[in-house]
C-alpha positions as CSV (number, residue, x, y, z in Angstrom):
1,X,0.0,0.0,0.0
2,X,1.0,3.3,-0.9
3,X,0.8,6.2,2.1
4,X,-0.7,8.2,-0.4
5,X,-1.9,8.0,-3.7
6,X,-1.1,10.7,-6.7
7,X,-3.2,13.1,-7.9
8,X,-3.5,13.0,-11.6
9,X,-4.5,15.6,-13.7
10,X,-6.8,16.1,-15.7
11,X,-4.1,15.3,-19.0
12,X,-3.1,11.8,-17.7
13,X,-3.8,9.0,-19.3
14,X,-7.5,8.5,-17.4
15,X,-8.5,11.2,-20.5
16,X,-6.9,8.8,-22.9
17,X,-8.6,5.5,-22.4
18,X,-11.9,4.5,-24.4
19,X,-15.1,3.4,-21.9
20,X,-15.4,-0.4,-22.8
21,X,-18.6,-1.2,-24.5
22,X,-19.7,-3.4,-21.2
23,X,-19.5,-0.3,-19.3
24,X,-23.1,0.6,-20.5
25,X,-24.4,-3.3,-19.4
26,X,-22.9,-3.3,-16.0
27,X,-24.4,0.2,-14.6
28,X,-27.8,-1.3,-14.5
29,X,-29.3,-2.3,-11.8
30,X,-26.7,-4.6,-10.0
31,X,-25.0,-6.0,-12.4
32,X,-21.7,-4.6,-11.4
33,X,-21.5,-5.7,-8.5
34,X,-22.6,-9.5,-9.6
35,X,-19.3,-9.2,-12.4
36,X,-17.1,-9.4,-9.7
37,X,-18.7,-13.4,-8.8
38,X,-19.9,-14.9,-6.4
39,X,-20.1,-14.1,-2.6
40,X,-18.2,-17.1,-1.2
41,X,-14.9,-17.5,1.3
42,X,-12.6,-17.7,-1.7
43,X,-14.0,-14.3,-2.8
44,X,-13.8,-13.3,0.8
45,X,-10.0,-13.3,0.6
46,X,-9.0,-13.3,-2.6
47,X,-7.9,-9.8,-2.5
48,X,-5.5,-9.3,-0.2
49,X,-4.9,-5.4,-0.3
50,X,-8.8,-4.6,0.6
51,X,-8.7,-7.6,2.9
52,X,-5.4,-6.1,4.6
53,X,-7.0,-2.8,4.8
54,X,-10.4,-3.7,6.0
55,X,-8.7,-5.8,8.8
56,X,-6.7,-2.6,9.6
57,X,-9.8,0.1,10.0
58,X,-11.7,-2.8,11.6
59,X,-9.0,-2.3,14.4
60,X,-11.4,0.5,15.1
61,X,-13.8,-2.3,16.5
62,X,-11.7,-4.6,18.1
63,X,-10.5,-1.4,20.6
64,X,-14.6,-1.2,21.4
65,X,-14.5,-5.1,22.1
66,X,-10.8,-5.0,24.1
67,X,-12.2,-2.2,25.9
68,X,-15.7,-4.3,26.9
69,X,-13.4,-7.2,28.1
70,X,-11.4,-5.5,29.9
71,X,-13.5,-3.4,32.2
72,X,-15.6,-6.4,32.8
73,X,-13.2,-8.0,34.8
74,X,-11.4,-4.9,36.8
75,X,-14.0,-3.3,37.8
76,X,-14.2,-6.7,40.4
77,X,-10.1,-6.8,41.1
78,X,-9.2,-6.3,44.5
79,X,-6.0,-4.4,43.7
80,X,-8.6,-1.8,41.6
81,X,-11.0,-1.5,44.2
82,X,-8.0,-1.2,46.4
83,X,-6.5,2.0,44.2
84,X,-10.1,3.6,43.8
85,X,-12.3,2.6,46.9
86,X,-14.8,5.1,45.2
87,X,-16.5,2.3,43.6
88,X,-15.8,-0.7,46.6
89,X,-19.3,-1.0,48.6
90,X,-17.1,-2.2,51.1
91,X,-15.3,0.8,52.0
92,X,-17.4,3.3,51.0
93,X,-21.0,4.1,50.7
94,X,-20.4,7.4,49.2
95,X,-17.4,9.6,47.5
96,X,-17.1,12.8,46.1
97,X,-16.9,13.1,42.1
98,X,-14.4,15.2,42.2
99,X,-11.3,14.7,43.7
100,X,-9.0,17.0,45.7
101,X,-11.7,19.5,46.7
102,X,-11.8,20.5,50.0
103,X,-15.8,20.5,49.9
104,X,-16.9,17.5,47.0
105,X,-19.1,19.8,44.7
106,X,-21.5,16.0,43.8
107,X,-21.6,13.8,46.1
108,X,-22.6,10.3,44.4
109,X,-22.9,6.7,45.6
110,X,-20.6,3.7,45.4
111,X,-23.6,2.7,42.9
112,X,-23.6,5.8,40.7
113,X,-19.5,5.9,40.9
114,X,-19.5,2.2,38.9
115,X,-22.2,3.4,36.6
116,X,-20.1,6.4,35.9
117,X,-17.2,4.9,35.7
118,X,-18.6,2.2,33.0
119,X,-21.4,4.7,31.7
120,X,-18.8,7.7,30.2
121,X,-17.0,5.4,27.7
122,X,-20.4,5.5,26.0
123,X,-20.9,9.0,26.2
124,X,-17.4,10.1,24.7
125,X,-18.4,7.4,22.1
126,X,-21.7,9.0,21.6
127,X,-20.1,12.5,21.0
128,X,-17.3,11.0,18.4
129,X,-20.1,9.2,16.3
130,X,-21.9,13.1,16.2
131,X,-18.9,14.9,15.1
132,X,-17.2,12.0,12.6
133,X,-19.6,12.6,9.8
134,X,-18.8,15.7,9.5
135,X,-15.0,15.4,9.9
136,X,-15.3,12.4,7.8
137,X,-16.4,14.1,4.7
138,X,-14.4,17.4,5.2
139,X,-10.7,15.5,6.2
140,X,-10.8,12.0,5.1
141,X,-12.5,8.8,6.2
142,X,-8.6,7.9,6.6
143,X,-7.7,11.0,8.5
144,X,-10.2,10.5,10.6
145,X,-9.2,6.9,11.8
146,X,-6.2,8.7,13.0
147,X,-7.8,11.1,14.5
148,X,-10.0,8.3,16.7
149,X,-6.9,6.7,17.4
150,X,-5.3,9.6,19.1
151,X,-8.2,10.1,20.9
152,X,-8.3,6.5,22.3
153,X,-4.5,6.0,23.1
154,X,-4.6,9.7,24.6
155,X,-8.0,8.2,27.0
156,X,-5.5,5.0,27.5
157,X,-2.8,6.4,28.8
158,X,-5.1,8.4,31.4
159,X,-6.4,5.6,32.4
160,X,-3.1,3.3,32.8
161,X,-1.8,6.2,34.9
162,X,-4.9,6.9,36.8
163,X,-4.1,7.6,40.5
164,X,-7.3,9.4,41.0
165,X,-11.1,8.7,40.5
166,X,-11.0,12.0,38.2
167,X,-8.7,11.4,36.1
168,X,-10.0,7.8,35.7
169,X,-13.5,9.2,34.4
170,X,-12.1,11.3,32.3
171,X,-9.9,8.8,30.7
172,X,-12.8,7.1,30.1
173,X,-14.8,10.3,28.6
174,X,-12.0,10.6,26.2
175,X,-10.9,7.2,24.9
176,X,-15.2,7.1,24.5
177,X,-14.9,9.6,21.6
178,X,-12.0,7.8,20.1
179,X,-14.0,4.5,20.0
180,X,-17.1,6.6,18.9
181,X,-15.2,8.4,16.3
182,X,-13.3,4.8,14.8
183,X,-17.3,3.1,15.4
184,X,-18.7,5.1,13.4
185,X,-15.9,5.7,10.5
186,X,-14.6,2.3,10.1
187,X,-17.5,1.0,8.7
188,X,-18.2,3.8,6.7
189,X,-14.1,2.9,4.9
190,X,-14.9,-0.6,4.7
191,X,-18.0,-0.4,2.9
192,X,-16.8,2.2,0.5
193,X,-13.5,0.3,-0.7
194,X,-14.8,-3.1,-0.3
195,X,-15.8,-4.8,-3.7
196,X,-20.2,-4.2,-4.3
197,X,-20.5,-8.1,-4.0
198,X,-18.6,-8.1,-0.3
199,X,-20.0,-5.3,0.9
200,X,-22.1,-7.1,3.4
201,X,-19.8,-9.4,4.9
202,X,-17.3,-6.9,5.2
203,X,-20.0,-5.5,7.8
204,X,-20.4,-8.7,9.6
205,X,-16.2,-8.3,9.8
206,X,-17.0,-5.5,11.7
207,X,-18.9,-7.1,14.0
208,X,-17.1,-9.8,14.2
209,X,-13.8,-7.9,15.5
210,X,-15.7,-6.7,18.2
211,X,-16.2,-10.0,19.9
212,X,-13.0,-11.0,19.2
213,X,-11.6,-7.7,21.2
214,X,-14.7,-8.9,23.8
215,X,-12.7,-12.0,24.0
216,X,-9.0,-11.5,23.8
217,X,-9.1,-8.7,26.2
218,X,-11.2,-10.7,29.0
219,X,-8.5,-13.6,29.0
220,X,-5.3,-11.0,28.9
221,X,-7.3,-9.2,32.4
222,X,-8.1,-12.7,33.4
223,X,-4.1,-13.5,33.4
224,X,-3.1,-10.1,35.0
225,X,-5.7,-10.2,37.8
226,X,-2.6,-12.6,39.0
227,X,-0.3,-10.4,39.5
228,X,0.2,-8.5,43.1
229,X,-0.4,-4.8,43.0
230,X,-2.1,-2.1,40.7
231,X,-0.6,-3.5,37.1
232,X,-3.0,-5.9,37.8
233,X,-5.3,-3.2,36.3
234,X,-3.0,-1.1,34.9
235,X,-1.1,-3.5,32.5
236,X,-4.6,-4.7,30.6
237,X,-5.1,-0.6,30.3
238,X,-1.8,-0.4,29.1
239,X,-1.7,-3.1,26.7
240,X,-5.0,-2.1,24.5
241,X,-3.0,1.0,23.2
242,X,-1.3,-2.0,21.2
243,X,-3.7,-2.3,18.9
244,X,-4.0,1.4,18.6
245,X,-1.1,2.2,17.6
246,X,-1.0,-0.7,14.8
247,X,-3.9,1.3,13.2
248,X,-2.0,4.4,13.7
249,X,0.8,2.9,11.6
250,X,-1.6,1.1,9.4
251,X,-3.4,4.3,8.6
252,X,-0.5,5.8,6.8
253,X,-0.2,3.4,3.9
254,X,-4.0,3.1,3.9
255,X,-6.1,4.6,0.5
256,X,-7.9,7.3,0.3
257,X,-11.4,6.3,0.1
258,X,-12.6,6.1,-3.7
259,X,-16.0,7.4,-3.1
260,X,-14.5,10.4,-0.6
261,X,-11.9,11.2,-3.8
262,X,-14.7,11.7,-5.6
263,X,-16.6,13.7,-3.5
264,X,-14.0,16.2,-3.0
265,X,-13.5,16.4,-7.2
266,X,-10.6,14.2,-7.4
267,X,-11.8,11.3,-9.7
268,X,-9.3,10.5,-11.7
269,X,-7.5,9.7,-8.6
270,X,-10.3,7.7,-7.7
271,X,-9.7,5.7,-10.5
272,X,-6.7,5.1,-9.9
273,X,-7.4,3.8,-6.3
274,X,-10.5,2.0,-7.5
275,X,-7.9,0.0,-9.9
276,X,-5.8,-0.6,-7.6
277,X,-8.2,-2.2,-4.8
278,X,-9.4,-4.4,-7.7
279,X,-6.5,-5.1,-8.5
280,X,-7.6,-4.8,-12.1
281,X,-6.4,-2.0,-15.0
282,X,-8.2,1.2,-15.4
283,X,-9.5,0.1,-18.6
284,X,-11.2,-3.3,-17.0
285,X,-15.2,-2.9,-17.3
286,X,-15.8,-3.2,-14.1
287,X,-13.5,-0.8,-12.2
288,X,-15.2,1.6,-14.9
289,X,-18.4,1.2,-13.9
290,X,-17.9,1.3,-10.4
291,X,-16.0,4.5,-10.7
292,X,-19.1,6.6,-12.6
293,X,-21.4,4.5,-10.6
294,X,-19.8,6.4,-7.4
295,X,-19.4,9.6,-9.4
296,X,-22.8,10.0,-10.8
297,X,-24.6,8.8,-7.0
298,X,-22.6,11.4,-5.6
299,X,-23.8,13.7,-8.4
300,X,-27.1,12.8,-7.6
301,X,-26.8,13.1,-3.8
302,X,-25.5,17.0,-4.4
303,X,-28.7,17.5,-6.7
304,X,-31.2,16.4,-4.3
305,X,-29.9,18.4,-1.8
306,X,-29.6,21.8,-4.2
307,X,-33.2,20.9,-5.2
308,X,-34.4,21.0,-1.0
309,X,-32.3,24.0,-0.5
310,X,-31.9,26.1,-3.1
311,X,-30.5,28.7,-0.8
312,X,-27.4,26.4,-0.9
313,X,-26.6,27.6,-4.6
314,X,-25.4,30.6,-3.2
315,X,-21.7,30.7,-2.5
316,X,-21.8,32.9,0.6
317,X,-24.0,30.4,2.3
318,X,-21.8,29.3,5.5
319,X,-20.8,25.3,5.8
320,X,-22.3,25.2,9.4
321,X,-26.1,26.3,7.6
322,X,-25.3,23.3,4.9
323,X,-24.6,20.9,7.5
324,X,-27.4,21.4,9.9
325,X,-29.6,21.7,6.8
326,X,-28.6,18.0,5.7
327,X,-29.3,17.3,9.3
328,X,-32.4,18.2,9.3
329,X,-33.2,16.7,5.8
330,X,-33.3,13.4,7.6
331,X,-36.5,14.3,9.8
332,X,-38.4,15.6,6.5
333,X,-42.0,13.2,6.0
334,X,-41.3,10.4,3.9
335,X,-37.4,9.8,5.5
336,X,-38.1,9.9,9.4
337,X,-39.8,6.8,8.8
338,X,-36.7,5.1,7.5
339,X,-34.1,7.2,9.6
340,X,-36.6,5.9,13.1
341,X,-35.4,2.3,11.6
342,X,-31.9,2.5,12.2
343,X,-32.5,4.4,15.3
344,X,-34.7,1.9,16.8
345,X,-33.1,-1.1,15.8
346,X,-29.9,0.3,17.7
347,X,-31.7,1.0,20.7
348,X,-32.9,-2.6,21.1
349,X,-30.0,-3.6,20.2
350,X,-28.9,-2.3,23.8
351,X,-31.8,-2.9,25.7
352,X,-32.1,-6.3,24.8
353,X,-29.1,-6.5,27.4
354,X,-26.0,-7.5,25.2
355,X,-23.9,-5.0,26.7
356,X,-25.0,-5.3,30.6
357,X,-24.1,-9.3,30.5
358,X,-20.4,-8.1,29.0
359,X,-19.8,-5.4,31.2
360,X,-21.4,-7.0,34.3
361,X,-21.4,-10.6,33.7
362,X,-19.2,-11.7,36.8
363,X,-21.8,-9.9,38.8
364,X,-24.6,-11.5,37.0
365,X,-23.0,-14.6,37.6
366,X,-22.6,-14.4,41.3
367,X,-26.4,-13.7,41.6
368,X,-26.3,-17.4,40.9
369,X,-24.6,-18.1,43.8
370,X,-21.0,-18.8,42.2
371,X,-17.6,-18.1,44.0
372,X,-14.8,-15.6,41.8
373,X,-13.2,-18.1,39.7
374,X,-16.1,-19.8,38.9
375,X,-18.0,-16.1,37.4
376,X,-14.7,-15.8,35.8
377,X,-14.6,-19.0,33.9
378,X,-18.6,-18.5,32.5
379,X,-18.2,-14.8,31.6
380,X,-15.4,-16.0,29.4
381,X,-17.3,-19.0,27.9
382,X,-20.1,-16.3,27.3
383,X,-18.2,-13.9,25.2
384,X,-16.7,-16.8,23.4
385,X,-20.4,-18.0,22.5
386,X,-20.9,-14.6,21.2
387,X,-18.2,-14.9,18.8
388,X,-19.7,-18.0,17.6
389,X,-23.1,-16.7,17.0
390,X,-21.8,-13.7,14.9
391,X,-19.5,-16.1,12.9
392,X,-22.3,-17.7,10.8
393,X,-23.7,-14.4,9.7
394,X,-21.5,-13.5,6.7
395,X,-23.5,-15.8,5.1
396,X,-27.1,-16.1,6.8
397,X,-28.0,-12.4,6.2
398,X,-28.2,-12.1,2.9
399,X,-29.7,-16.0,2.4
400,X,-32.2,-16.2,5.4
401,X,-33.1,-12.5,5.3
402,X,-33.3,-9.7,8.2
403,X,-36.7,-10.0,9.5
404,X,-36.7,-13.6,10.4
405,X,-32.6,-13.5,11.8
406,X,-34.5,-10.8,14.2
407,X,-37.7,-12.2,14.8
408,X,-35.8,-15.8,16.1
409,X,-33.3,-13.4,17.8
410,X,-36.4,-11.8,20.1
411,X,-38.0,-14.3,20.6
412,X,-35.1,-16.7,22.0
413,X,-33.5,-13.5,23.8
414,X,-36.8,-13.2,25.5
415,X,-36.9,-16.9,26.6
416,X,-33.7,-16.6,28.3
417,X,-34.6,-13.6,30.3
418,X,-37.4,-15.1,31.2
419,X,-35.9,-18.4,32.6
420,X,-32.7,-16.7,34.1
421,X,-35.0,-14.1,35.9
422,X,-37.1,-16.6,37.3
423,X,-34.5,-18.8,38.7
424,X,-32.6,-16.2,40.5
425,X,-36.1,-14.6,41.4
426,X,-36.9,-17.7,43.4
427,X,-33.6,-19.4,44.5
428,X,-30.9,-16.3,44.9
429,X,-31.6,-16.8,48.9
430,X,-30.0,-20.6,48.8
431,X,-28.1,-21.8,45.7
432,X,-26.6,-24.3,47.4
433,X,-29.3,-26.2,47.8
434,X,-30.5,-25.5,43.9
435,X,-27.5,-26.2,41.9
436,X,-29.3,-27.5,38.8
437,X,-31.7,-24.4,38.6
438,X,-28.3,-22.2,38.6
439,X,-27.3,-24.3,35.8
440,X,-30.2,-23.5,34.1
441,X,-29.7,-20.1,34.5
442,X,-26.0,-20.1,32.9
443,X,-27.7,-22.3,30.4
444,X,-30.2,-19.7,29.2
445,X,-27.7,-16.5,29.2
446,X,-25.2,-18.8,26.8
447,X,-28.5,-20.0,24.6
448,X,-28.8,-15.7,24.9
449,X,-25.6,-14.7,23.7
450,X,-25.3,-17.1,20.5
451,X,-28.4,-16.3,19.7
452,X,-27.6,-12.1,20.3
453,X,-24.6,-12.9,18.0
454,X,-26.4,-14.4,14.9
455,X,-29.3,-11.5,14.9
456,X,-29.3,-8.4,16.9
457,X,-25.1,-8.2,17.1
458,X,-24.7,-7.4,12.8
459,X,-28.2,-6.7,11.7
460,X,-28.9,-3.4,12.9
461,X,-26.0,-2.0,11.9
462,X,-26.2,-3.8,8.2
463,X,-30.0,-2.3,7.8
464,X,-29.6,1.7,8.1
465,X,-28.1,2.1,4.8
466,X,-30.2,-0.1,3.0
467,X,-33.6,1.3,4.1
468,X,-32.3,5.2,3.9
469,X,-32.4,6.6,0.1
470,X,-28.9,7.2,-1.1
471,X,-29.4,11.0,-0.9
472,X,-29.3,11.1,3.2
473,X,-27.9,7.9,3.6
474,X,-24.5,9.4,5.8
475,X,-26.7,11.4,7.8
476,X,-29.5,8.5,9.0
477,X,-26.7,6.3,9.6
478,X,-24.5,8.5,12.0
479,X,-27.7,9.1,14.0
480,X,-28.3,5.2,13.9
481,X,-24.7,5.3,15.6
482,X,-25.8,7.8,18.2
483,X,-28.6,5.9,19.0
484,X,-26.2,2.9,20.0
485,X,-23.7,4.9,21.9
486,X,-26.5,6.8,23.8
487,X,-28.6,4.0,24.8
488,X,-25.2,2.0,25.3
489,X,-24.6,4.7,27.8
490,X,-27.6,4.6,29.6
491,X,-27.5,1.1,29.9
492,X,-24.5,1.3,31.6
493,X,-26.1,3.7,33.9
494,X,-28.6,1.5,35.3
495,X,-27.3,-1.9,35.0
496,X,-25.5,-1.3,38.6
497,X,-28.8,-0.4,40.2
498,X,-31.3,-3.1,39.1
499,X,-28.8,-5.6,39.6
500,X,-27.9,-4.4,43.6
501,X,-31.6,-3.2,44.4
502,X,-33.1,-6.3,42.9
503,X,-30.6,-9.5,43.4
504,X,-30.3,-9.3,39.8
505,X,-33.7,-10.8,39.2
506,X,-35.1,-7.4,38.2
507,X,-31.9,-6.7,35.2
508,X,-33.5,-10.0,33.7
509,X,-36.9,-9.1,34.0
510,X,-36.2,-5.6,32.5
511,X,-34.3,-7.0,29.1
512,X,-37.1,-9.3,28.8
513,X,-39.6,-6.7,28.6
514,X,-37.5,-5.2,26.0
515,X,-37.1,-7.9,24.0
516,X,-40.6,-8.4,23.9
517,X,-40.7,-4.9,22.8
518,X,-38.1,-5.4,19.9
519,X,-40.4,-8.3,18.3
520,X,-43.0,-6.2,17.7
521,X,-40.7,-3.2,16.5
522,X,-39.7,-5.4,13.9
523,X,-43.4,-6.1,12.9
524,X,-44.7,-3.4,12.1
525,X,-41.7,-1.3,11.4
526,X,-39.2,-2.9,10.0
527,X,-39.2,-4.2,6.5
528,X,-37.2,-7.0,5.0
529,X,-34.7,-6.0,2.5
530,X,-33.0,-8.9,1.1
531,X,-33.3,-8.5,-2.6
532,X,-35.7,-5.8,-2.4
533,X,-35.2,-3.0,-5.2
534,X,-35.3,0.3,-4.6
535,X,-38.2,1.2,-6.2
536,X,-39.8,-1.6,-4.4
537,X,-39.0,0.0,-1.3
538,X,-40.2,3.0,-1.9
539,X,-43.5,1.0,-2.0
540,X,-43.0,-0.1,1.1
541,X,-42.8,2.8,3.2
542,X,-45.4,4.7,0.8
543,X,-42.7,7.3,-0.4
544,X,-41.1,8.6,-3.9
545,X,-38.0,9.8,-2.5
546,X,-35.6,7.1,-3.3
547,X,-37.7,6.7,-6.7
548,X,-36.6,10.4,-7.3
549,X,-33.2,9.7,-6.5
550,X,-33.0,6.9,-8.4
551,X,-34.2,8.7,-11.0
552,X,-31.7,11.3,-11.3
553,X,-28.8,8.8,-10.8
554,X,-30.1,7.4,-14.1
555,X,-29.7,10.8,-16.0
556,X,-26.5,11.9,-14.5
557,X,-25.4,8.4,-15.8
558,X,-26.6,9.4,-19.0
559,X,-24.6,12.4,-19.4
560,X,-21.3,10.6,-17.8
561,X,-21.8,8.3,-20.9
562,X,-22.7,11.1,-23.2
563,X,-19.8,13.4,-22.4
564,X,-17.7,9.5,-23.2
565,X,-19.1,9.9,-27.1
566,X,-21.2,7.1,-26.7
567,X,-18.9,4.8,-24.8
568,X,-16.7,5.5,-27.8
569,X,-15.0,8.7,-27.2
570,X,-12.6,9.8,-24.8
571,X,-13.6,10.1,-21.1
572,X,-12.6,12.9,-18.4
573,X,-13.9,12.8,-14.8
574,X,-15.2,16.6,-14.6
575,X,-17.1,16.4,-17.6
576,X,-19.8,15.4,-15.8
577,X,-19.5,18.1,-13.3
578,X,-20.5,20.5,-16.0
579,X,-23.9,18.9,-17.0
580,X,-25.2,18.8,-13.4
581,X,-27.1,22.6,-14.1
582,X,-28.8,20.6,-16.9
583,X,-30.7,17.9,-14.9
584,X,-34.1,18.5,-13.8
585,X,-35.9,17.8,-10.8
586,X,-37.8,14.2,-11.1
587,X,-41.5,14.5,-9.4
């Protein structure tokens, strides 16, 4: 990989080439992406350069999953509790969120200091995802990785030196928006250089590196909680900047994005890049109509938004009016609808309970009356089952479909609940004497997290940008990754409380009722959209908007292949530019 790739000009040889005559076959309808074969695991590696670079940004989630594991198991160590007696019960019922005042200015509980403590991450991360759309489009998807990744080792290295509750917190706050910022970018990179057929289980990837960090990082703090004083804690803290500063490196010989080169007018560039991922020539049919396939949606995307605002045609008109403008866009009738999907779907995705079993699974655990080693040992065999639930997925999503991965995934989370609630409802008073029901109950939440892993772990964040119309698909999707970080945050709030003022009974109970909830959010909300055409779902939520768009992709297409002579002449990437004034609005 090249740290960074030349800009042609506009007399390279990208002005020289002819458009082959498949060119004009491939941009319709998905034919493009079904010339590059076959979605298989052969196809899944068979380019290594995308495969090395989606690994890289997908470093962004296994720092979210390391980060899950870890605190997991130190927020139980002695030798932590020992260093920040804020959040030990035992020592204190109170302590002062502030430290070194000589009056505390908040005065919180042991309870709300552990929710705190766990609940922040979430709320950095919450405040990276708002702000990396905007950075993303104005300094790079690639710049922006780095720019998570400074945030995150900056939070790390807070936190491994932490000798005070305060600066622990705010470790926290700020190694949050890092893991926000990379959450919500990585993806976004992946997708865009990923070939059209892999695009999907280059998601899942995602996903999937999450609950490997989940997993790697609980056994590393497993090892350290071994050794005698505060690098117990500290070391695990220490060692997750690791990965953090492989992306740093890895960032630097990374591609710019094709479909942000184009965006900010450099597409012959693009082309270049394109070729390069595909490892194919410029003049291969393929790489050609994937590069004016990107150039003429992004064409199209700039249109629709001229055609809502036409204020926006004036050149004094400030960027911060454009941006909250496009903002706002998403709330318009006939796109709330879809943009409510991928908010909703990320809010169950939390209040199913996924994240309150990682983060507090040794204390779920002892509500079933087991001893330290033994909560230890499950909440590591539950993050492994995880891991095996999301595994499958590259290749269930797109042949069982969304709705039914979801509906199975409600209705099983439900049933675990359920059970597990009711068994320590009844028997947390004398395990001892009911060992098989607390089987049960460790039964049921690893039945919960293989099933979490195969439906609610990679669906919601696949469905946003399938159900948005291309023209506001950036926008619905970055508040779909609010949504998680925010309710991710509040989960972390009041998972401490309902397990301590309910013997952990009542956290079951609670997910259950969401879960529920989730089943029926899916009916009557949330449509399937496995092999479902655009127009088609257009039909579905009752709406012409992504008809519209459609529509003027198709005669922006036309003029790309116009200005090429009829696929015969020679092609420059701004001629298009200069027919944009020409295209009218579709009703």
């Amino acid at each position: 990989m090249s740290s960074e790739s030349k800009v042609i000009t506009a007399t390279s040889e990208v002005d020289i080439f002819h458009f082959d005559p498949a060119v004009k076959d491939l941009i319709e309808g998905d034919a493009a992406a079904k010339s590059y074969g076959e979605v298989s695991l052969k196809a899944f590696f068979t380019s290594f350069y995308v495969i090395l670079c989606s690994a890289s940004a997908a470093i962004g989630g296994f720092l979210f999953g390391f980060d899950q594991g870890l605190i997991s198991i130190v927020l139980g160590m002695p030798q932590f509790l020992e260093s920040f007696p804020e959040i030990d019960g035992t020592v204190n019922s109170s302590a002062a969120f502030n430290k070194g005042y000589e009056e505390p200015i908040l005065a919180l509980s042991t309870t709300d200091n552990l929710s705190l403590m766990t609940a922040l991450l979430e709320l950095g991360a919450a405040f990276g995802a708002l702000q990396s759309g905007y950075a993303a489009d104005r300094i790079s998807r690639r710049y922006v990785l780095m720019l998570g990744t400074v945030w995150f080792i900056i939070g790390s290295t807070l936190q491994t030196s932490a000798f005070h509750f305060a600066q622990l917190v705010v470790g926290r706050f700020i190694g949050g928006v890092g893991i926000g910022t990379l959450a919500c970018v990585a993806p976004l990179f992946i997708g865009e250089i990923a070939p059209p057929h892999l695009r999907g289980s280059m998601l899942v990837f995602e996903s999937w590196m999450v609950c490997l960090g989940v997993v790697i990082a609980f056994y590393v703090t497993y090892a350290t909680q071994y050794i005698s004083g505060d690098w117990a804690y500290r070391l695990p803290f220490l060692i997750q900047m690791i990965p953090g500063f492989v992306l740093a490196v890895m960032v630097l010989f990374m591609p710019f994005s094709p479909r942000w080169l184009c965006l900010r007018g450099r597409d012959t560039e693009a082309l270049h890049t394109l070729s390069k991922l595909r490892q194919l020539p410029i003049t291969d049919a393929r790489v050609q109509a994937e590069w004016i396939l990107i150039r003429a949606d992004i064409q199209s995307q700039n249109l629709a938004q001229a055609l809502r605002h036409p204020s926006l045609a004036n050149p004094e008109t400030s960027s911060l009016r454009r941006e909250l403008l496009s903002w706002m866009d998403c709330l318009r009738p006939g796109v709330f609808q879809r943009t409510i999907i991928g908010i909703g779907l990320q809010f169950f995705q939390q209040f199913i309970g996924i994240n309150a079993i990682i983060y507090y699974a040794p204390t779920l655990f002892e509500t079933l009356g087991m001893d330290r080693g033994t909560q230890l040992t499950y909440s590591g065999i539950t993050n492994v089952m995880q891991l095996v639930g999301v595994t499958p997925t590259f290749f269930l999503m797109d042949r069982v479909g969304r709705r039914p991965l979801l509906f199975a995934g409600s209705i099983i989370c439900f049933a675990c609940h359920i059970v597990t609630g009711s068994m320590v409802a009844k028997y947390h008073q004398d395990w001892p004497a009911h060992t098989t029901e607390a089987r049960v109950g460790v039964a049921m939440l690893m039945i919960f997290m293989v099933t979490f892993g195969a439906s609610w772990a990679p669906v919601p964040w696949a469905m946003p940008p399938e159900v948005c119309a291309s023209s506001y698909r950036s926008k619905s999707v970055a508040l779909a990754v609010v949504s998680n970080w925010v309710n991710n945050f509040i989960i972390g709030l009041i998972t401490p409380i309902l397990v301590q003022k309910t013997n952990g009974y009542g956290a079951f109970f609670f997910f259950a009722a969401f879960s529920a909830m989730s089943f029926f959010f899916v009916l009557f909300f949330v449509p399937e959209t496995k092999g479902v055409s655009l127009e088609d779902m257009d039909a579905k939520f009752h709406s012409r908007t992504g008809t519209e768009d459609e529509a003027r992709r198709r005669s922006i297409l036309n003029e790309i292949l116009h200005a090429a002579a009829g696929l015969g002449g020679a092609a420059t990437p701004e001629d298009s530019s200069d027919k944009m004034g020409a295209i009218a609005h579709v009703e």
